[in-house]
Backbone as JSON Lines, residues from 0, in Angstrom:
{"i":0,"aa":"X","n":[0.84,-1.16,0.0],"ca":[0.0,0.0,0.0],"c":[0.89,1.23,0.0]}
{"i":1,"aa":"X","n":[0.47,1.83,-0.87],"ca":[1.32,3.31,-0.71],"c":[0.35,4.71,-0.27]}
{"i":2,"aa":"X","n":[1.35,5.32,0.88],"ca":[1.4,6.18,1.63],"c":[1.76,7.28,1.57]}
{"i":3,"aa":"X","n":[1.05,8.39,0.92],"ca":[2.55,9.88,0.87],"c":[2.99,10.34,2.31]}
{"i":4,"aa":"X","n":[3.86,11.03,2.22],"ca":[5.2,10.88,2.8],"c":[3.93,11.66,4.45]}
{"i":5,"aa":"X","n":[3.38,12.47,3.96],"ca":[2.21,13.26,4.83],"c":[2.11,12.66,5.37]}
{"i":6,"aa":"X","n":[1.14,11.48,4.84],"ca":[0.19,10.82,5.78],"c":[0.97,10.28,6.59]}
{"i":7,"aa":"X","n":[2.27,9.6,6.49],"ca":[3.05,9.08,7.02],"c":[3.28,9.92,8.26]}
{"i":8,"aa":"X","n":[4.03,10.83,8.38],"ca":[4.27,11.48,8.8],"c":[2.87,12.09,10.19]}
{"i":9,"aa":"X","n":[1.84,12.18,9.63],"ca":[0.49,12.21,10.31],"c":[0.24,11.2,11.08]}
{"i":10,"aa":"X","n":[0.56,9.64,10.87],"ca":[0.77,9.05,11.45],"c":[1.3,8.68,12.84]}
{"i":11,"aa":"X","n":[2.71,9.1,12.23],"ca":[3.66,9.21,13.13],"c":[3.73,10.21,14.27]}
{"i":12,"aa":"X","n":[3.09,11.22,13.57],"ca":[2.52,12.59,14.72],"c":[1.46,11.46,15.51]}
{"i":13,"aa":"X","n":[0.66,11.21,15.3],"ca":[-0.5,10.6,15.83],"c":[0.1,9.38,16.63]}
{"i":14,"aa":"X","n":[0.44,8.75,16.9],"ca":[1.54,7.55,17.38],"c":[2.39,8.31,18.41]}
{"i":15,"aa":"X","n":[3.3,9.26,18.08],"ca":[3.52,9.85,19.0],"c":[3.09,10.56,20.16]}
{"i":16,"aa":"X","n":[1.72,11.24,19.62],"ca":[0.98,11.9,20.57],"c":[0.07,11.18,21.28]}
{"i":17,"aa":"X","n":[-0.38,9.86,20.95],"ca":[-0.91,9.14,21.46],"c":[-0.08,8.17,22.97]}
{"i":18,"aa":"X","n":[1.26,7.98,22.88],"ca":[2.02,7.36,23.39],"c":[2.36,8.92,24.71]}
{"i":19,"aa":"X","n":[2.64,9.96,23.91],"ca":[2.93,10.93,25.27],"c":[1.33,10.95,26.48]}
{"i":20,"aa":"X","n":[0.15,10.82,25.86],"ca":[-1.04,10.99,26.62],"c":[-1.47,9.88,27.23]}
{"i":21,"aa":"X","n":[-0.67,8.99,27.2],"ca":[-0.73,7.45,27.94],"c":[0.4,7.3,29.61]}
{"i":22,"aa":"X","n":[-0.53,7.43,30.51],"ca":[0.04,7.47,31.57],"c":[0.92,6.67,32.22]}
{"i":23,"aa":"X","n":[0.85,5.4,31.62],"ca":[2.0,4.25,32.06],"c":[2.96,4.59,30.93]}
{"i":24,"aa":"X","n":[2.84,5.51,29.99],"ca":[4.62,5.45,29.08],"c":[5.22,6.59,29.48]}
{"i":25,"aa":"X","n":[6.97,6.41,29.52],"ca":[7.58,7.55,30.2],"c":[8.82,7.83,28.58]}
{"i":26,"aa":"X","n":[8.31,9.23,28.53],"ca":[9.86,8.99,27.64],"c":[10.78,9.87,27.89]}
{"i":27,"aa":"X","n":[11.82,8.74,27.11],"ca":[13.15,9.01,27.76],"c":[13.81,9.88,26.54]}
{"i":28,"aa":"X","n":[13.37,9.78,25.65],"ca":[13.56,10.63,24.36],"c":[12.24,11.68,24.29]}
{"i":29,"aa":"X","n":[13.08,13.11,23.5],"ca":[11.55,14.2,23.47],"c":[11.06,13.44,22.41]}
{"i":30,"aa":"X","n":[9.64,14.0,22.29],"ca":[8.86,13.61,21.56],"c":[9.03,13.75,20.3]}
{"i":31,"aa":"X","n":[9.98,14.68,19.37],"ca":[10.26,14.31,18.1],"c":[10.89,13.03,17.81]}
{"i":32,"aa":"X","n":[11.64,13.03,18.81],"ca":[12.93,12.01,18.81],"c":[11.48,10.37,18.43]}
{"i":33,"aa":"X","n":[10.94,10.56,18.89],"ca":[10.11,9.22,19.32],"c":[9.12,9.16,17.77]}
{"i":34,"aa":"X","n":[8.77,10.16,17.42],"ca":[8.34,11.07,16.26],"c":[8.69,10.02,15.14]}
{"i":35,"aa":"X","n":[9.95,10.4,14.82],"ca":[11.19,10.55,13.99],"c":[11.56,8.69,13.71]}
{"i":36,"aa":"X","n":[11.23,8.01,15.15],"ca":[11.5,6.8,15.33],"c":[9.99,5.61,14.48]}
{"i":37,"aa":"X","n":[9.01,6.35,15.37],"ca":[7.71,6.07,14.33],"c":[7.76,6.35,12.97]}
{"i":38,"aa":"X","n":[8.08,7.22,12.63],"ca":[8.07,7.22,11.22],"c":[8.68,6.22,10.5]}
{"i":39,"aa":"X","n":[10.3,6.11,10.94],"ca":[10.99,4.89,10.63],"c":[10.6,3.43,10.34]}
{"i":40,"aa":"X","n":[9.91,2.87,11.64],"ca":[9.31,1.64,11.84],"c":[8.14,1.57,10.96]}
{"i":41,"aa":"X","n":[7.45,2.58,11.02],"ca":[6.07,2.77,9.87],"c":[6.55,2.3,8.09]}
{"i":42,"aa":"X","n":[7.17,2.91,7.98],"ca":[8.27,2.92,6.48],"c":[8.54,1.89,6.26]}
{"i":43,"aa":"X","n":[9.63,1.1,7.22],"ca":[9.71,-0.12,7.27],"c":[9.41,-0.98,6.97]}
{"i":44,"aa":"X","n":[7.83,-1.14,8.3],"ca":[6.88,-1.92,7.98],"c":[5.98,-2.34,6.36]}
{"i":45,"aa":"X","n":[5.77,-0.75,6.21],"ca":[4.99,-0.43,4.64],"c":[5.87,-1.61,3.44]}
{"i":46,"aa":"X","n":[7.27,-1.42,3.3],"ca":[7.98,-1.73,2.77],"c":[8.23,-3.12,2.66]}
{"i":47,"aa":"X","n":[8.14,-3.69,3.52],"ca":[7.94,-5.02,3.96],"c":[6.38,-5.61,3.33]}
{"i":48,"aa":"X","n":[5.86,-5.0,3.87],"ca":[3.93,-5.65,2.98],"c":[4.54,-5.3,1.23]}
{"i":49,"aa":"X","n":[4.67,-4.13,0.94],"ca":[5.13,-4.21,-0.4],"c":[5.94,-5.16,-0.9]}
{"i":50,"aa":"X","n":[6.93,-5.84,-0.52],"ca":[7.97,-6.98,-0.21],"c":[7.04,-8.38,-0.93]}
{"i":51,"aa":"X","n":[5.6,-8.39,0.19],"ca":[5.04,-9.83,0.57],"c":[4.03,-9.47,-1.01]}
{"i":52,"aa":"X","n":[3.28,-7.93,-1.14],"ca":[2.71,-8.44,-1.74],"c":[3.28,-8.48,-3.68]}
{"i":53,"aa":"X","n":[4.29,-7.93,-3.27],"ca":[4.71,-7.97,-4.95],"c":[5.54,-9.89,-4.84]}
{"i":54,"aa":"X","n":[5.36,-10.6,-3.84],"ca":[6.25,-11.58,-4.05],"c":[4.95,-12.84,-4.41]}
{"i":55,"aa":"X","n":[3.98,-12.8,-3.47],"ca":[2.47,-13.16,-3.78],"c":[2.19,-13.17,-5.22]}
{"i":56,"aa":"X","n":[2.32,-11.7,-5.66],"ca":[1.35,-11.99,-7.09],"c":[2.78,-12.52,-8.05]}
{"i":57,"aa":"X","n":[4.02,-12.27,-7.74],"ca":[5.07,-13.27,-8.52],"c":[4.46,-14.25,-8.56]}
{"i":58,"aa":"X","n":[4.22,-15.13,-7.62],"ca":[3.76,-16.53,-7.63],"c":[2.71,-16.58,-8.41]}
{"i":59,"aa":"X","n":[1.84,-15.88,-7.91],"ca":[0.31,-15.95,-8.82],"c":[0.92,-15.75,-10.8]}
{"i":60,"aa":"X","n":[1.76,-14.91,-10.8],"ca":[2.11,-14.97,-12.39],"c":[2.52,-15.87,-12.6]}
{"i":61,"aa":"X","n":[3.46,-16.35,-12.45],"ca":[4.37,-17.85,-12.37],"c":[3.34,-19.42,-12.66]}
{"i":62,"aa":"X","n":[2.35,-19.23,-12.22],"ca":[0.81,-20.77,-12.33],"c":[1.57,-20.89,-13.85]}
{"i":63,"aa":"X","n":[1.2,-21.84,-14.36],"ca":[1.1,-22.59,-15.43],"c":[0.26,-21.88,-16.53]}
{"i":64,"aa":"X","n":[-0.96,-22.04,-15.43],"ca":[-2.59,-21.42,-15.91],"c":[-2.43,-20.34,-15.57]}
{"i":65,"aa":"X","n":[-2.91,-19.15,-16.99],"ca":[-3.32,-17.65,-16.85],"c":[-4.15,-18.06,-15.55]}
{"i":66,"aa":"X","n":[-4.11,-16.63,-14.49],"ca":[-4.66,-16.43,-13.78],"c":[-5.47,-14.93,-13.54]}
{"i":67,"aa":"X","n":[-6.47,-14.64,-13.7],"ca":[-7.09,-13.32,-14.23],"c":[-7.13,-12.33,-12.93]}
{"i":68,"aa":"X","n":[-6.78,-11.75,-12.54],"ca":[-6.27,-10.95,-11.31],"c":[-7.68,-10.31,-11.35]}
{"i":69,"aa":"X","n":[-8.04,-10.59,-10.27],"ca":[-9.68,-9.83,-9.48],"c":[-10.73,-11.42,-9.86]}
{"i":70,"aa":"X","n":[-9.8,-12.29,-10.2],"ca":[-11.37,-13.51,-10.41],"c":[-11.51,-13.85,-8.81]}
{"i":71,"aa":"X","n":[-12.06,-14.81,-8.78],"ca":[-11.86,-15.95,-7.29],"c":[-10.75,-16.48,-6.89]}
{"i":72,"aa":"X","n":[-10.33,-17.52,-8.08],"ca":[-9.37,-17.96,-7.29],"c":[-8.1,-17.4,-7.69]}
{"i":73,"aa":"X","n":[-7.8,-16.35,-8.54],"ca":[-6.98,-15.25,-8.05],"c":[-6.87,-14.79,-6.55]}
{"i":74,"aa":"X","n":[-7.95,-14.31,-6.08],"ca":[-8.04,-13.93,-4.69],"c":[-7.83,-14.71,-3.92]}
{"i":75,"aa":"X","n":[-8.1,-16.2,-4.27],"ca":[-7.95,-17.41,-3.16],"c":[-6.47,-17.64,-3.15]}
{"i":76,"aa":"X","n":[-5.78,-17.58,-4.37],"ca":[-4.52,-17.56,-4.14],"c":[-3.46,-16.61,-3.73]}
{"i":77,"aa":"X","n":[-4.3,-15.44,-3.67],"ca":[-3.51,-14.27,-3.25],"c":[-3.14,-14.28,-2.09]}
{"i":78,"aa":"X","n":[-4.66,-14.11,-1.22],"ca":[-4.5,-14.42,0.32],"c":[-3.91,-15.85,0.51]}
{"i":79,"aa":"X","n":[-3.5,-17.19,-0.27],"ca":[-2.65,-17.73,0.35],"c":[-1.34,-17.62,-0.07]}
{"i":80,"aa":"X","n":[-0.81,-16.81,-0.55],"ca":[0.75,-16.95,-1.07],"c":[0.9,-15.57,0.19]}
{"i":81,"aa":"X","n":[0.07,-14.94,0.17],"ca":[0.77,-13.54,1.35],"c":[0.68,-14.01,2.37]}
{"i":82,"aa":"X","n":[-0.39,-15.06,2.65],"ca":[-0.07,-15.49,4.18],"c":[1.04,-16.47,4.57]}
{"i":83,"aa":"X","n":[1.38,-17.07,3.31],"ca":[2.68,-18.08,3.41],"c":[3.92,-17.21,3.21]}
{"i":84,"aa":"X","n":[3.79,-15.74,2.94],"ca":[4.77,-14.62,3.03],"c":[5.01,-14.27,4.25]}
{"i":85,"aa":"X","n":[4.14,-13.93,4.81],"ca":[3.66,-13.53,6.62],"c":[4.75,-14.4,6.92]}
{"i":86,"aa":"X","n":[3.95,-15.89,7.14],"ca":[4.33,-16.7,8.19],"c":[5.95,-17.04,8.04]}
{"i":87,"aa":"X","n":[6.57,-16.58,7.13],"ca":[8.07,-16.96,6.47],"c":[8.74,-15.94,7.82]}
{"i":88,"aa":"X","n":[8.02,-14.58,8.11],"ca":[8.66,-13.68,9.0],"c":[8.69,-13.94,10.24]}
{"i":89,"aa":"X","n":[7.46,-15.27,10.46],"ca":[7.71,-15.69,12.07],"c":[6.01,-14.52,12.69]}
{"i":90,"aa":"X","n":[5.32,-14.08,11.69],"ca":[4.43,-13.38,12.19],"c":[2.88,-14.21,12.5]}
């Protein structure tokens, strides 16, 4: 899924400000710093699903048999090649 850099960033504001208004978290870094760190891990993460799902529909191209992207079992195979992507990470 792609994200402009904003929303990201909105995010990461939001993550942050959510974590300072939570009474059991203490930080030890100011709040950009923590900011700055969310954003990172967010990116990351994004990058990673992009990873699973461009590796998914590899597979799905790869069948033998054309496979018509938006049929059924397009979809049936989608959600199982990304979840056999997932589970490769230990997730």
């Amino acid at each position: 899924m792609r994200i402009t850099p904003d929303k990201l960033n909105k995010l990461a504001h939001t993550i942050a400000d959510t974590l300072a208004e939570t009474p059991e978290c203490d930080f030890l870094e100011d709040r950009n710093t923590i900011r700055q760190e969310a954003r990172k891990i967010l990116t990351k993460l994004l990058m990673e699903e992009m990873r699973i799902d461009a590796a998914a529909k590899q597979k799905i191209a790869s069948q033998r048999k054309i496979i018509v992207e938006g049929s059924q079992e397009w979809d049936i195979l989608y959600r199982k090649y990304y979840n056999d992507e997932v589970k490769k990470l230990g997730i």
